[in-house]
Biopython code that builds the backbone (N, CA, C, O; Angstrom):
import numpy as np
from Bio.PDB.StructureBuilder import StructureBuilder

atoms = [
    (1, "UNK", "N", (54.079, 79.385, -16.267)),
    (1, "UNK", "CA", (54.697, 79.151, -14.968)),
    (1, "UNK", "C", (54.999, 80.482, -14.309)),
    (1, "UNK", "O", (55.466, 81.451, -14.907)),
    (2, "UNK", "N", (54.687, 80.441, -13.006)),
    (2, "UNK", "CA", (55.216, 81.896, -12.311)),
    (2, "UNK", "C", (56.910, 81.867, -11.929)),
    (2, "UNK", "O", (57.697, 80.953, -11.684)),
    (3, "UNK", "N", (57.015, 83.163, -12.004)),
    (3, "UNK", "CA", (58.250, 83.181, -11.382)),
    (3, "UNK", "C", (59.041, 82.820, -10.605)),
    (3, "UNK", "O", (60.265, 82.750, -10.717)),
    (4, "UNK", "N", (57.875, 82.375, -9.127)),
    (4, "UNK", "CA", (58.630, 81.688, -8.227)),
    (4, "UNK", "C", (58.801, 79.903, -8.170)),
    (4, "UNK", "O", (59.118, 79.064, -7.326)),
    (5, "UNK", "N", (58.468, 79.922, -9.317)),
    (5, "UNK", "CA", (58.599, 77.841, -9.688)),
    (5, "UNK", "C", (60.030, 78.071, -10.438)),
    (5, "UNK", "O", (60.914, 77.219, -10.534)),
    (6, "UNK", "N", (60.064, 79.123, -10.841)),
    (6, "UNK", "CA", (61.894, 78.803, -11.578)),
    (6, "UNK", "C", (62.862, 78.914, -10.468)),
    (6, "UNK", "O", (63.955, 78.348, -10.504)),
    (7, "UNK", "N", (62.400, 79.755, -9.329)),
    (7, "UNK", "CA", (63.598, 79.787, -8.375)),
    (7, "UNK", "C", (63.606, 78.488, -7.167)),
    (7, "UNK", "O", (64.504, 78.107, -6.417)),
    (8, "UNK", "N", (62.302, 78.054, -7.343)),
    (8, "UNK", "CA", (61.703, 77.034, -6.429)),
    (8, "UNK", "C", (62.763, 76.143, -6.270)),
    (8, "UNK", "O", (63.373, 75.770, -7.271)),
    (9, "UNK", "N", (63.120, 75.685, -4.989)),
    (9, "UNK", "CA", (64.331, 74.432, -5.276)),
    (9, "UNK", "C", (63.840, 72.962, -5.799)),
    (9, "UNK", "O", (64.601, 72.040, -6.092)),
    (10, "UNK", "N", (62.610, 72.936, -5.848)),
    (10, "UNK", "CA", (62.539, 71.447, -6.673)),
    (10, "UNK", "C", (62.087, 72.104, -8.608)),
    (10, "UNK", "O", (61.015, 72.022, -9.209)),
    (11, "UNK", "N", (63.135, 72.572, -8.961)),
    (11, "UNK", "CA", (62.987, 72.944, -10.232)),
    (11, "UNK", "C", (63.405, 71.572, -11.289)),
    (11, "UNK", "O", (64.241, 70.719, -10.990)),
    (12, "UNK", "N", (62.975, 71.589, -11.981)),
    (12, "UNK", "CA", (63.624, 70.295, -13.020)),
    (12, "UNK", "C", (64.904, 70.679, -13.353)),
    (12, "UNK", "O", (65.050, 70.002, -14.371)),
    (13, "UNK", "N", (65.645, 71.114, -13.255)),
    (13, "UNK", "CA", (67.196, 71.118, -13.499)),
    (13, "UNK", "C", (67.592, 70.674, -11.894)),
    (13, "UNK", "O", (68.008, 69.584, -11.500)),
    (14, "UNK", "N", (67.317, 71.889, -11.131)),
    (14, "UNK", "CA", (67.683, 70.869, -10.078)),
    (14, "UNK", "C", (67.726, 69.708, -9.546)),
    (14, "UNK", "O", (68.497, 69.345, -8.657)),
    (15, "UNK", "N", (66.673, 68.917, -10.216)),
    (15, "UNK", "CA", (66.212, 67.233, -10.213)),
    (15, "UNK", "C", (67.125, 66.841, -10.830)),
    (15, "UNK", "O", (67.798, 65.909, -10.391)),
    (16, "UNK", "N", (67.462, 67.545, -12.237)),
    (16, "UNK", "CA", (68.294, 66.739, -13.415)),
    (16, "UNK", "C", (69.602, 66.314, -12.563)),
    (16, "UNK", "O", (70.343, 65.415, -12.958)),
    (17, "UNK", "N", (69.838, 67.055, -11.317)),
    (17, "UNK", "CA", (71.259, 67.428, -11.481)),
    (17, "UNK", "C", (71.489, 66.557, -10.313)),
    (17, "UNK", "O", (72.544, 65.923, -10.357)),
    (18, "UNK", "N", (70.698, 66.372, -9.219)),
    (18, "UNK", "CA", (71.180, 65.304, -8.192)),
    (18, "UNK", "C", (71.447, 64.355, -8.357)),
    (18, "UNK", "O", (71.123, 63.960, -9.477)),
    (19, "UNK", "N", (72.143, 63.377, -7.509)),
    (19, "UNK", "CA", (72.516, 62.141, -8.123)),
    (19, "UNK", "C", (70.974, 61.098, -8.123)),
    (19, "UNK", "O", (71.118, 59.942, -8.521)),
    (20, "UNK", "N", (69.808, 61.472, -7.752)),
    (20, "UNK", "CA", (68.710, 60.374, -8.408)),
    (20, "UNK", "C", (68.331, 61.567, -9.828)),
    (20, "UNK", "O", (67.253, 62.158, -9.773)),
    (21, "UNK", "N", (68.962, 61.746, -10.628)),
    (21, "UNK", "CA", (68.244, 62.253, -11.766)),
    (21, "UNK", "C", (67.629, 61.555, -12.866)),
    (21, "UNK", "O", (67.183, 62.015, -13.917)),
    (22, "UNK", "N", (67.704, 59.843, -12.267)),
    (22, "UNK", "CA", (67.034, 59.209, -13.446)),
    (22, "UNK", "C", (65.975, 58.980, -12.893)),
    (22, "UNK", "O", (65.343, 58.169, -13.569)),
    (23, "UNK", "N", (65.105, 59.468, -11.426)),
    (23, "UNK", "CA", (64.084, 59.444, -11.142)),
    (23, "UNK", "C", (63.121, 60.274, -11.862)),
    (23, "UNK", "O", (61.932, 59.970, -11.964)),
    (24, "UNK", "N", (63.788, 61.605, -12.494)),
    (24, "UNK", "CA", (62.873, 62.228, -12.899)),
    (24, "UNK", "C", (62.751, 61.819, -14.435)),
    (24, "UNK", "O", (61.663, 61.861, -15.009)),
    (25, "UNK", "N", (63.982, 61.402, -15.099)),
    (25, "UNK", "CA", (63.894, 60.993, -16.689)),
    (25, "UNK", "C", (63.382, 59.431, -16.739)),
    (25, "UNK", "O", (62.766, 59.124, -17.760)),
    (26, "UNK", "N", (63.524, 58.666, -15.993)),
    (26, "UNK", "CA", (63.083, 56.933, -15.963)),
    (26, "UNK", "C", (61.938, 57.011, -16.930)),
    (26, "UNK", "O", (61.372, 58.054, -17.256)),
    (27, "UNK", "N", (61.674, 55.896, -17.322)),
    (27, "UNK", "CA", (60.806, 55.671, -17.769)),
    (27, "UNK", "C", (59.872, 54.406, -16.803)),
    (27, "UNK", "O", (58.783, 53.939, -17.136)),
    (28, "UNK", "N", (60.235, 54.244, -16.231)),
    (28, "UNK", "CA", (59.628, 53.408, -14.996)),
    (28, "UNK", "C", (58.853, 54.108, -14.301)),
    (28, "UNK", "O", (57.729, 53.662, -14.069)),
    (29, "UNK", "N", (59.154, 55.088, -13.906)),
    (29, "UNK", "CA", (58.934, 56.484, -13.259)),
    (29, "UNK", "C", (57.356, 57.021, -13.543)),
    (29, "UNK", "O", (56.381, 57.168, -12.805)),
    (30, "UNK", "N", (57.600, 57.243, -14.995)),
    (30, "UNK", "CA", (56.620, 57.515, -15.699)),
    (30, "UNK", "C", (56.187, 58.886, -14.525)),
    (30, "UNK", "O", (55.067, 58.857, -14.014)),
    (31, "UNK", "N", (56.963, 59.799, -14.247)),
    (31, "UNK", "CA", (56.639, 61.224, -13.592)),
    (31, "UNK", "C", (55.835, 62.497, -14.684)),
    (31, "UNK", "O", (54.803, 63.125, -14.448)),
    (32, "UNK", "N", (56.798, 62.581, -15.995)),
    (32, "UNK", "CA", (56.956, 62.841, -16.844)),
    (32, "UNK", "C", (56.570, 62.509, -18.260)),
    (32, "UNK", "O", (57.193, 61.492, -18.567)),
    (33, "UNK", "N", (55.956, 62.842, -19.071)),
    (33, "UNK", "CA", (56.385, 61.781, -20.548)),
    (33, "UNK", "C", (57.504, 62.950, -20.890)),
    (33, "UNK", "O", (57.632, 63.977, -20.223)),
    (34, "UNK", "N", (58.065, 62.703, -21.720)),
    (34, "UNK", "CA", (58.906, 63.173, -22.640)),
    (34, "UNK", "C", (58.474, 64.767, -23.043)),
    (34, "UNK", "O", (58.870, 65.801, -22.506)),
    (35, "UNK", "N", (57.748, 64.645, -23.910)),
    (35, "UNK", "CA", (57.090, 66.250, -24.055)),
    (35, "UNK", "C", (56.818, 67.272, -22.980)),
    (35, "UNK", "O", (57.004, 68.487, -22.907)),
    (36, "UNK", "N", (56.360, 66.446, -22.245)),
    (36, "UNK", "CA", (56.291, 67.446, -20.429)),
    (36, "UNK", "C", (57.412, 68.053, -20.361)),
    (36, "UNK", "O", (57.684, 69.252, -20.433)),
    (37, "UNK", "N", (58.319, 66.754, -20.156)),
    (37, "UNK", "CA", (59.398, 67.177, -19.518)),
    (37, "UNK", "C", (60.231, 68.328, -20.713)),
    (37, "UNK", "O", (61.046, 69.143, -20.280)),
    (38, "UNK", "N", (59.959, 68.265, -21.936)),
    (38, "UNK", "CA", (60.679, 68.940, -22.878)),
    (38, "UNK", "C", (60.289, 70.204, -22.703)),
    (38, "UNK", "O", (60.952, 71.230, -22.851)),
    (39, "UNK", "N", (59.033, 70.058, -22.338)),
    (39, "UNK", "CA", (58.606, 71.671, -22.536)),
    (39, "UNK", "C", (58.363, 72.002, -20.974)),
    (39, "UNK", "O", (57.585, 72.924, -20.732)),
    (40, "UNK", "N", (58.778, 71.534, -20.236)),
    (40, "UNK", "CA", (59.223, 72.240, -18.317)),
    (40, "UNK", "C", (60.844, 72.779, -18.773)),
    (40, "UNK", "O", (61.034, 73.980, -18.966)),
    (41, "UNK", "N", (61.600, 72.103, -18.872)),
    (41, "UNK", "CA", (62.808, 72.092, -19.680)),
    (41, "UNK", "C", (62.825, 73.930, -20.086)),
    (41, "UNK", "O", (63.218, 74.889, -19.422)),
    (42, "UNK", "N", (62.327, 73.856, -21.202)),
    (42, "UNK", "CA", (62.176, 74.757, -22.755)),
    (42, "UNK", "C", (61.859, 76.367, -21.612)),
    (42, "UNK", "O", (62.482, 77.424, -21.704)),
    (43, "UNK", "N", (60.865, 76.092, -20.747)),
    (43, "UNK", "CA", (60.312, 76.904, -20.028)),
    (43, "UNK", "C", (61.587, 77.728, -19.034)),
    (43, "UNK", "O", (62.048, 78.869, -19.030)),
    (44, "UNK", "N", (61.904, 76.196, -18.057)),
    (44, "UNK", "CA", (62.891, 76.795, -17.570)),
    (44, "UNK", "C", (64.431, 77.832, -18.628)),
    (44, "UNK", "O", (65.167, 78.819, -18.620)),
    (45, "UNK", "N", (64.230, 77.209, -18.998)),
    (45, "UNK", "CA", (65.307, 77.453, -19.889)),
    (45, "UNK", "C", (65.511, 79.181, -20.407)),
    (45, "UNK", "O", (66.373, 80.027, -20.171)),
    (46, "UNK", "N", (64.107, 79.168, -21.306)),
    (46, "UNK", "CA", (64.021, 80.822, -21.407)),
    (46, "UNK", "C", (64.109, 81.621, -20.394)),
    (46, "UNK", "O", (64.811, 82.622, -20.536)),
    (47, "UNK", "N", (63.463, 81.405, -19.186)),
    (47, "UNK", "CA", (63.139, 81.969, -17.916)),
    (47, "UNK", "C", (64.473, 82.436, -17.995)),
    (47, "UNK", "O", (64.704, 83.598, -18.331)),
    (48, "UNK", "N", (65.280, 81.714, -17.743)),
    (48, "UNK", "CA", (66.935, 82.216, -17.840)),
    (48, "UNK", "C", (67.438, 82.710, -18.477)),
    (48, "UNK", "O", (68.081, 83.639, -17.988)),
    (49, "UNK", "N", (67.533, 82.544, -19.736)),
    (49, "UNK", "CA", (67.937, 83.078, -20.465)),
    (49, "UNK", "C", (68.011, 84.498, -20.343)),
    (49, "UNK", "O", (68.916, 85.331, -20.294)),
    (50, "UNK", "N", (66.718, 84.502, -20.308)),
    (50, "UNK", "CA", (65.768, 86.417, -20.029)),
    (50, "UNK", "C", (66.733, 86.994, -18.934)),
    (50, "UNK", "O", (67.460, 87.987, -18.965)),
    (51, "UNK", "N", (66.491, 85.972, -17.865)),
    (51, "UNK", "CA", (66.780, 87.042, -16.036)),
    (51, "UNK", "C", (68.267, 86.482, -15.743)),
    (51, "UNK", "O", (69.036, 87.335, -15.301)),
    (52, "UNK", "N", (68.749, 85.293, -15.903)),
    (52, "UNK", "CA", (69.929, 84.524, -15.194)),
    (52, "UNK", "C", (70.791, 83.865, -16.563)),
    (52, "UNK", "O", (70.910, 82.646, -16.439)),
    (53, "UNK", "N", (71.430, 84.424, -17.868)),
    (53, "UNK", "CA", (72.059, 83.467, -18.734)),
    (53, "UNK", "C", (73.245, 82.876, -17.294)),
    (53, "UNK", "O", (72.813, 81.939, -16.623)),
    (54, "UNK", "N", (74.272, 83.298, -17.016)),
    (54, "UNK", "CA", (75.359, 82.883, -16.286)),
    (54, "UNK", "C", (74.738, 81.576, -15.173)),
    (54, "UNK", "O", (75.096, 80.410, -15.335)),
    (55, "UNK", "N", (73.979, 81.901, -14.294)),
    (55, "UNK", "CA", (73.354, 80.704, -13.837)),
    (55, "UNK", "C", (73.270, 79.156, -14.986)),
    (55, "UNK", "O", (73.858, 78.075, -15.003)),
    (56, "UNK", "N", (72.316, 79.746, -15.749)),
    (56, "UNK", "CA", (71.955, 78.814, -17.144)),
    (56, "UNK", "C", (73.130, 78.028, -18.072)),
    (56, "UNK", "O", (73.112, 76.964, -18.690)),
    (57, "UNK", "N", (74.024, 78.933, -17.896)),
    (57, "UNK", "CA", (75.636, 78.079, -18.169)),
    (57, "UNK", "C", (76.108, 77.118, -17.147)),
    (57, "UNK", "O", (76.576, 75.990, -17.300)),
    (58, "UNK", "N", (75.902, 77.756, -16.147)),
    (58, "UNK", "CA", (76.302, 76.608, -14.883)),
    (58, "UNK", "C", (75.679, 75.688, -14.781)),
    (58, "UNK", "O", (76.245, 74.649, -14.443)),
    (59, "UNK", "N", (74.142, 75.693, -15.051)),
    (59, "UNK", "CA", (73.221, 74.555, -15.042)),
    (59, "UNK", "C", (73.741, 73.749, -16.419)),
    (59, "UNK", "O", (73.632, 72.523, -16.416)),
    (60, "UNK", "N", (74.064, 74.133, -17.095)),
    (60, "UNK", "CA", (74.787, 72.987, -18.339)),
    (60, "UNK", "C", (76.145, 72.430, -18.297)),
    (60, "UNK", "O", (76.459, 71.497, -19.037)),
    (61, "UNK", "N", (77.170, 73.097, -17.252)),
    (61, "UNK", "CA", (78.538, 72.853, -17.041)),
    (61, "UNK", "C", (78.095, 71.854, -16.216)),
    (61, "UNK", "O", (78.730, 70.820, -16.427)),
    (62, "UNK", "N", (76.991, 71.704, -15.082)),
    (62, "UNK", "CA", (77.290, 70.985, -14.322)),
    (62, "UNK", "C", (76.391, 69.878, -14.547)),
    (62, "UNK", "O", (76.016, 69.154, -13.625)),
    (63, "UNK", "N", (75.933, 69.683, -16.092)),
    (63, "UNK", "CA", (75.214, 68.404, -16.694)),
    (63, "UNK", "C", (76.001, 68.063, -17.771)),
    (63, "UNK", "O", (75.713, 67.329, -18.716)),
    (64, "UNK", "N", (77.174, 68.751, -17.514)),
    (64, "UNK", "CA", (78.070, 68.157, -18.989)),
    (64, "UNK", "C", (78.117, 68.273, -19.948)),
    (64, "UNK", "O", (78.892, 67.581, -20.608)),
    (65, "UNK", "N", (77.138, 69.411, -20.649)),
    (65, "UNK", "CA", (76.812, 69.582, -21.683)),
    (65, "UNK", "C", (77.641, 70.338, -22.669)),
    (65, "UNK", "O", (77.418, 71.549, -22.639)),
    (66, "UNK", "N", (78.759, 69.852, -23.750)),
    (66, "UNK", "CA", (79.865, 70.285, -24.265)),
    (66, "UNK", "C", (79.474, 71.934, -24.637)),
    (66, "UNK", "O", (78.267, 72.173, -24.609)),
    (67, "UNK", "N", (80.442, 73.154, -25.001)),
    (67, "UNK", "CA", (80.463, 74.562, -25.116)),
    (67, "UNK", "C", (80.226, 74.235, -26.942)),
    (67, "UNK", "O", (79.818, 75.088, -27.731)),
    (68, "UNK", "N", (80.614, 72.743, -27.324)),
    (68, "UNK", "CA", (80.974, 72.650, -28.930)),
    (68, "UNK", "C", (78.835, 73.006, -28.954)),
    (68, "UNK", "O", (78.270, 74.028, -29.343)),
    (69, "UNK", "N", (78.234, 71.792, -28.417)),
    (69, "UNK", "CA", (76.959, 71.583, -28.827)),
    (69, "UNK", "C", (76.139, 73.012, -28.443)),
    (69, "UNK", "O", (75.088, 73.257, -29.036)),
    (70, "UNK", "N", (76.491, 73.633, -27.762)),
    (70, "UNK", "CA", (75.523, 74.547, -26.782)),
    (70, "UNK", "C", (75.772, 75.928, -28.051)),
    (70, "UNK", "O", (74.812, 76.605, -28.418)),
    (71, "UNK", "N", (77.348, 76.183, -28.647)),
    (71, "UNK", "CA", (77.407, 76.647, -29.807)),
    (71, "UNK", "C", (76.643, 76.601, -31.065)),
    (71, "UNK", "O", (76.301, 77.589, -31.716)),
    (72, "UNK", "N", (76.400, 75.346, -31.355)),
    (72, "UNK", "CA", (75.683, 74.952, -32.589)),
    (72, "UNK", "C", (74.587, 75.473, -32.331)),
    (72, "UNK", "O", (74.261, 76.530, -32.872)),
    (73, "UNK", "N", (73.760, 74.806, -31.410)),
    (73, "UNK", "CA", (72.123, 74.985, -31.338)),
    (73, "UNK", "C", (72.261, 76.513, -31.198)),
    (73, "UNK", "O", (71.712, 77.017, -32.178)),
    (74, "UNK", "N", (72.884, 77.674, -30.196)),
    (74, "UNK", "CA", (72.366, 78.590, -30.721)),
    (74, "UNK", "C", (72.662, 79.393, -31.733)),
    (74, "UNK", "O", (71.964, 80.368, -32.010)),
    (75, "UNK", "N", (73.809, 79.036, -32.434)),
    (75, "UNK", "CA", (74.241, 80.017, -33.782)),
    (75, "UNK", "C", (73.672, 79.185, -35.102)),
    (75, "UNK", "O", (73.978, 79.500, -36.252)),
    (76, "UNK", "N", (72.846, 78.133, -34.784)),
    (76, "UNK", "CA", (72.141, 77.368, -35.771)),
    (76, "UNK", "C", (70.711, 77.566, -35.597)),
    (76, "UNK", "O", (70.058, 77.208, -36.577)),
    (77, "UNK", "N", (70.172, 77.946, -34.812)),
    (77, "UNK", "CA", (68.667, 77.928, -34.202)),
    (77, "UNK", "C", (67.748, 79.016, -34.038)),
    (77, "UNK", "O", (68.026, 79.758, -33.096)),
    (78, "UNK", "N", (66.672, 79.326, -34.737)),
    (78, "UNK", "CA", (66.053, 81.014, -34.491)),
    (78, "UNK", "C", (65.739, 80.989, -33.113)),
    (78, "UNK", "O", (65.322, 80.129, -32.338)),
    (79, "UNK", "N", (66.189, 82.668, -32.998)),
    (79, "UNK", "CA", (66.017, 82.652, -31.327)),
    (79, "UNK", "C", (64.742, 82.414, -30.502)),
    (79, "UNK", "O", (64.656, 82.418, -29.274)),
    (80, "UNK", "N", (63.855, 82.224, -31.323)),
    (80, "UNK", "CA", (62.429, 82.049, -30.514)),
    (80, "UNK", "C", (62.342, 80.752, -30.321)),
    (80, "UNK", "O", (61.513, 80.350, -29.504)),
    (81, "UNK", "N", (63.239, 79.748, -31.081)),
    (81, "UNK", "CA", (62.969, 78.142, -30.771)),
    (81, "UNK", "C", (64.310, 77.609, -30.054)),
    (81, "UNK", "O", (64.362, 76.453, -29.635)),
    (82, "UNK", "N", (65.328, 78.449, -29.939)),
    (82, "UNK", "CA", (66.376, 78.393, -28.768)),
    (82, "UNK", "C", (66.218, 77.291, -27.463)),
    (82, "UNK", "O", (66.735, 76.214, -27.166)),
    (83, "UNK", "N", (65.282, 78.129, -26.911)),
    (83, "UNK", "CA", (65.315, 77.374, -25.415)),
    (83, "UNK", "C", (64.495, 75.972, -25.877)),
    (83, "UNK", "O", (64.385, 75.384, -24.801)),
    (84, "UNK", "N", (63.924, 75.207, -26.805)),
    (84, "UNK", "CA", (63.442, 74.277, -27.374)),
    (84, "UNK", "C", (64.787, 73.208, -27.575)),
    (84, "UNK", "O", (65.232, 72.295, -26.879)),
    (85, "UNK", "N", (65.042, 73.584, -28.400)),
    (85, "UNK", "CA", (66.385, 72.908, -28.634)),
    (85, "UNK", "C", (67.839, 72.674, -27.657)),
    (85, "UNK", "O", (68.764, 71.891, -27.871)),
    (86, "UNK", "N", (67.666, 73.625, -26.555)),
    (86, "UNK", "CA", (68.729, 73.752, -25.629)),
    (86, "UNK", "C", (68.255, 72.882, -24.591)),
    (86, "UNK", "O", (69.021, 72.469, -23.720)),
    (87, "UNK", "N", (66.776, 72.512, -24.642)),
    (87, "UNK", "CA", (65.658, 71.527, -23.870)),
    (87, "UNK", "C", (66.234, 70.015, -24.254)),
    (87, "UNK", "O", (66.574, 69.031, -23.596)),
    (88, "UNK", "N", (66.169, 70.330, -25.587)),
    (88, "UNK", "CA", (66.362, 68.474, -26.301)),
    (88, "UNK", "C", (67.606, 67.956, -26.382)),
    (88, "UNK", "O", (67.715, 66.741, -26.552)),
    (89, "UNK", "N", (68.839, 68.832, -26.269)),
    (89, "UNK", "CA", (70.352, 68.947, -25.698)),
    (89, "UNK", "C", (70.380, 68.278, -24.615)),
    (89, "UNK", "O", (70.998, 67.214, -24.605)),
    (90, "UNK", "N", (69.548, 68.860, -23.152)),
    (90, "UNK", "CA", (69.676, 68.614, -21.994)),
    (90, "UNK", "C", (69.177, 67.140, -22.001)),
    (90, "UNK", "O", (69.929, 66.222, -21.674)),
    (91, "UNK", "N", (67.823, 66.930, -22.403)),
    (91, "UNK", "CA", (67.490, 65.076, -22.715)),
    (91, "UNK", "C", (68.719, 64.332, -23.136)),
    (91, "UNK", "O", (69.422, 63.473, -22.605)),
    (92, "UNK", "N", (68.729, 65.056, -24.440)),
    (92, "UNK", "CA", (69.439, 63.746, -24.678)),
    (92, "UNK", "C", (70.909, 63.248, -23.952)),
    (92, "UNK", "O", (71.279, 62.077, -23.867)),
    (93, "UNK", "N", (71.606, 64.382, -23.481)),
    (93, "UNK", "CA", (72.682, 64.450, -22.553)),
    (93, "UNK", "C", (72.533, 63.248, -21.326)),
    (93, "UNK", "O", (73.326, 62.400, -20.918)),
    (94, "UNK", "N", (71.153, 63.591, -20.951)),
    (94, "UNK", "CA", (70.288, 63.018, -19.795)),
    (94, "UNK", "C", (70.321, 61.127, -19.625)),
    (94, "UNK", "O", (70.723, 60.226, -18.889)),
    (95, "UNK", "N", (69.675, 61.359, -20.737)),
    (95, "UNK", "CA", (69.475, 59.882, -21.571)),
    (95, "UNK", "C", (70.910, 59.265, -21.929)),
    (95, "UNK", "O", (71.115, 58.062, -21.769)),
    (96, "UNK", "N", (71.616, 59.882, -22.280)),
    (96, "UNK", "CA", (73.441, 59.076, -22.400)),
    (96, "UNK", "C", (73.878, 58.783, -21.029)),
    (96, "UNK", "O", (74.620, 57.850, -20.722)),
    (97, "UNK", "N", (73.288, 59.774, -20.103)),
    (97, "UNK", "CA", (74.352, 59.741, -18.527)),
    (97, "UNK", "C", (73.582, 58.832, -18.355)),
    (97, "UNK", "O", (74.302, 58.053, -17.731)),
    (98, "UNK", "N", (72.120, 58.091, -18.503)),
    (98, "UNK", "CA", (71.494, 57.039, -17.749)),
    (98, "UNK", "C", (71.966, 55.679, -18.480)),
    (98, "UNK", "O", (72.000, 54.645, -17.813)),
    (99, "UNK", "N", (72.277, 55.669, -19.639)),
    (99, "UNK", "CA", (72.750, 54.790, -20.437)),
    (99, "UNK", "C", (73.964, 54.057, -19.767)),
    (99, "UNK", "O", (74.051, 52.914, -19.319)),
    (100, "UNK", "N", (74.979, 55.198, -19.851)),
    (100, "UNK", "CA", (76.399, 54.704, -19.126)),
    (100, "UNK", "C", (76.104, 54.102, -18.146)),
    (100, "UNK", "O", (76.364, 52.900, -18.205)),
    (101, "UNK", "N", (75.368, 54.678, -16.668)),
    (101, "UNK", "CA", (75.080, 54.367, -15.547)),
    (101, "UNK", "C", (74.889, 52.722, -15.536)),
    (101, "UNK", "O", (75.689, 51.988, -14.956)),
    (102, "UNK", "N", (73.751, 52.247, -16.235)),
    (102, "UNK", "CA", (73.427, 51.506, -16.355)),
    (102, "UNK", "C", (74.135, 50.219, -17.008)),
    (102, "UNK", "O", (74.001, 49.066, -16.598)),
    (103, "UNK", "N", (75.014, 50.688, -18.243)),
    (103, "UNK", "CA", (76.033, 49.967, -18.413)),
    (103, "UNK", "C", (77.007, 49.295, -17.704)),
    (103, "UNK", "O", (77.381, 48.125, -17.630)),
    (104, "UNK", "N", (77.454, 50.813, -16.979)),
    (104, "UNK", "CA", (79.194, 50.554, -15.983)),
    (104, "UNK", "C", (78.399, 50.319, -14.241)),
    (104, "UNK", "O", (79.047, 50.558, -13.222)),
    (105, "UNK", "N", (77.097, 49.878, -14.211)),
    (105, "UNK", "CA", (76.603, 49.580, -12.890)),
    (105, "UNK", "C", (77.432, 48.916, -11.991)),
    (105, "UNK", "O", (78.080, 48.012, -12.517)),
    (106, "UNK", "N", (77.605, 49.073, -10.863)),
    (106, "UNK", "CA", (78.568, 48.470, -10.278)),
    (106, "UNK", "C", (77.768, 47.931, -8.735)),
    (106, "UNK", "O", (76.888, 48.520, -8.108)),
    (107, "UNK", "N", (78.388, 46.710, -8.448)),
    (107, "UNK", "CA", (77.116, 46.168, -7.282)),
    (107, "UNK", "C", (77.625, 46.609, -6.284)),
    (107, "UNK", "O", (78.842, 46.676, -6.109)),
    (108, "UNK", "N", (76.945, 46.896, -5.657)),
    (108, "UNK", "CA", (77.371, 47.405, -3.775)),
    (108, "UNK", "C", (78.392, 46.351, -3.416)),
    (108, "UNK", "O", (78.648, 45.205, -3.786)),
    (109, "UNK", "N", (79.028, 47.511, -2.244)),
    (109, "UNK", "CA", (80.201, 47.358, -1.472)),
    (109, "UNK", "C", (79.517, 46.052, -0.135)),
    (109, "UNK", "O", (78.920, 46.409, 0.881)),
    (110, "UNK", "N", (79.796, 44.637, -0.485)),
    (110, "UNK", "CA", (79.381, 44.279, 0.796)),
    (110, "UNK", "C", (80.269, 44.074, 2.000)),
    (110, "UNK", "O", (79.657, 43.950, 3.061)),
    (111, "UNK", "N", (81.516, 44.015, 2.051)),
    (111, "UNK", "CA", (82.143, 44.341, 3.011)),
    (111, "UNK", "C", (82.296, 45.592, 3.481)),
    (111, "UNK", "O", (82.806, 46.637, 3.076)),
    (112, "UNK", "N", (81.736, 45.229, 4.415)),
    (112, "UNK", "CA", (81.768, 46.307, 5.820)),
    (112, "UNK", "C", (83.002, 47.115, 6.071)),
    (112, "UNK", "O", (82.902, 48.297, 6.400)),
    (113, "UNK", "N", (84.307, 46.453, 5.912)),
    (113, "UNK", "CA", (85.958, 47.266, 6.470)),
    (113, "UNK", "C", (85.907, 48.480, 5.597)),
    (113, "UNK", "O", (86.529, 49.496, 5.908)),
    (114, "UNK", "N", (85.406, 48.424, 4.848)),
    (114, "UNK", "CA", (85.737, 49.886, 4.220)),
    (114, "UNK", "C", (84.919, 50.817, 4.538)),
    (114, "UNK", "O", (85.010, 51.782, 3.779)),
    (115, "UNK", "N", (84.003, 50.945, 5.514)),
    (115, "UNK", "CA", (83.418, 52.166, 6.466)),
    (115, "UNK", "C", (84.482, 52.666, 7.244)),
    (115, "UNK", "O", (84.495, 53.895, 7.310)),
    (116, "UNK", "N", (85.399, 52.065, 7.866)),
    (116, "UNK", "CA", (85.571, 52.190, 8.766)),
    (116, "UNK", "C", (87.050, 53.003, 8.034)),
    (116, "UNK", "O", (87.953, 52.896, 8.864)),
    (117, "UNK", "N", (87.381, 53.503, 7.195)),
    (117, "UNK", "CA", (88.033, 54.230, 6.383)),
    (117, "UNK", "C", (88.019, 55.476, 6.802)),
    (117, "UNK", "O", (88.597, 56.351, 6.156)),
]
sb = StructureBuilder()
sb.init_structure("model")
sb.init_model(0)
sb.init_chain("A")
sb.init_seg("    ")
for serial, (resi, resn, name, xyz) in enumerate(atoms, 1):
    if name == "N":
        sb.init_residue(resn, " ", resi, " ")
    sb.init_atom(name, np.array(xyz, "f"), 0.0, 1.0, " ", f" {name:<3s}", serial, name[0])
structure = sb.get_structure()
């Protein structure tokens, strides 16, 4: 990948992170398989690591991703398979937030009076 696809604003974290981010993980979708997406992920990931870690924290603060887990994988993980595993973190994180979603779904607002709020 070149350089300017990591800064690109349709980056896969940036996807992850809007509120349609199960467009890009769905499996309905089928945008992605799994491995793609693991290793766009893995890619982005080092990219950062290298040029932007502090960015790369923010991109995990703001997917929720606990300081406990983000600890493990890298004081457990050789550094060359790092951004691999910090990839399969972000899934599976991914995959729980679509879970809940889907659980605690809640049906639209059909009364109207509460626009007018």
């Amino acid at each position: 990948m070149s350089e300017k696809t990591f800064i690109h604003e349709d980056n896969i974290f940036s996807s992850l992170i809007l509120k349609n981010e199960k467009d890009i993980i769905s499996q309905k979708t089928n945008l992605y398989t799994e491995e793609e997406l693991l290793n766009l992920l893995s890619e982005q990931i080092q990219h950062l690591m290298v040029h932007d870690r502090e960015q790369l924290w923010s991109l995990f603060y703001r997917l929720d991703i606990t300081d406990e887990s983000l600890r493990f994988v890298l004081s457990n993980t050789p550094s060359e398979q790092q951004s691999i595993a910090l990839a399969k973190l972000v899934l599976e994180r991914q995959k729980k937030r679509m879970e809940t979603k889907l659980k605690y779904k809640q049906a639209p607002i059909e009364d109207e009076e509460w626009r007018s709020w």
